[in-house]
C-alpha positions as CSV (number, residue, x, y, z in Angstrom):
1,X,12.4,74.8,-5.4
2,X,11.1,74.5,-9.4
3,X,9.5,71.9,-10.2
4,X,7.7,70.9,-13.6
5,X,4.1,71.1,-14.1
6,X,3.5,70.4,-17.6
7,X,5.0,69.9,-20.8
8,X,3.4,70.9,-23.8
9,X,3.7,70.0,-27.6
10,X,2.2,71.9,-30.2
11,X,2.3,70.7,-34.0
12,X,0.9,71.7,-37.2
13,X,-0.7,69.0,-39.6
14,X,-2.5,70.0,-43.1
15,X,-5.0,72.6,-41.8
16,X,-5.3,71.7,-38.3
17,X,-3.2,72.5,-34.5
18,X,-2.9,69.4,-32.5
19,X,-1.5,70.3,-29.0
20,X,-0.2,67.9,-26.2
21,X,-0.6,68.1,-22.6
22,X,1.8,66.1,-20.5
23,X,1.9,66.2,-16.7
24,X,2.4,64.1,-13.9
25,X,-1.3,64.5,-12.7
26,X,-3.6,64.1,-15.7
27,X,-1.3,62.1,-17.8
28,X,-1.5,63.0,-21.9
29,X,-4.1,64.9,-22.5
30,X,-4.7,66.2,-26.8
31,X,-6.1,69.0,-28.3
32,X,-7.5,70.4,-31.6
33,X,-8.2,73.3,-33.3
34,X,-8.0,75.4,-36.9
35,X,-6.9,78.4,-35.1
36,X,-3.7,78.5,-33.4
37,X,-5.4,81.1,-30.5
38,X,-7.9,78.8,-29.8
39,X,-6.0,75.8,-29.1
40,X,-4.0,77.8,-26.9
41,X,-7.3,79.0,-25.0
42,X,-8.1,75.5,-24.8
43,X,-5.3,74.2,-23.2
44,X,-4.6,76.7,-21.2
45,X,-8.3,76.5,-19.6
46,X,-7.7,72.9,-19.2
47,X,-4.3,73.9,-17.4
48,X,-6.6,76.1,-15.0
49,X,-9.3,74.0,-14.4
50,X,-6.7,71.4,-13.1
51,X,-4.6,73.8,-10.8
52,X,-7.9,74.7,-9.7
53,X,-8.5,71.4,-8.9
54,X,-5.6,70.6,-7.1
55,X,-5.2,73.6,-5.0
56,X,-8.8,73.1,-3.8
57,X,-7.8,69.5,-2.5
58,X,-4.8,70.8,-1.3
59,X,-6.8,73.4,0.9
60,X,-9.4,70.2,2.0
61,X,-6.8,68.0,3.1
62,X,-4.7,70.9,5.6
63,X,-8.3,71.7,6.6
64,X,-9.0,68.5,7.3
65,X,-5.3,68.2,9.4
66,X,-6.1,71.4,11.5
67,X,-9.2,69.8,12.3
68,X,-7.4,66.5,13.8
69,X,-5.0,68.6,15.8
């Protein structure tokens, strides 16, 4: 089954990247930078931190059901 995480939106204004996060989780999230590899870094940690995130309360909560059987 695919489903979709994120969308992402990257633009370039004057001298500066601004890049978009969109996903059902975290909502909009918005990110600058001067350097195109940065901004990537960025939002790619940000991307990680949140799967992380997830899969950790994912792991909690069929814990937590195994417990209750």
């Amino acid at each position: 089954m695919e489903e979709v995480l994120y969308n992402i939106e990257i633009h370039k204004k004057a001298d500066n990247f601004l890049g978009k996060i969109y996903s059902d989780v975290d909502g909009i999230k918005e990110f600058n930078n001067k350097k195109i590899d940065a901004l990537l870094r960025d939002m790619i940690f940000d991307m990680q931190l949140a799967l992380d995130e997830f899969s950790n309360r994912t792991a909690e909560f069929a814990e937590g059901i195994e417990e209750i059987k």
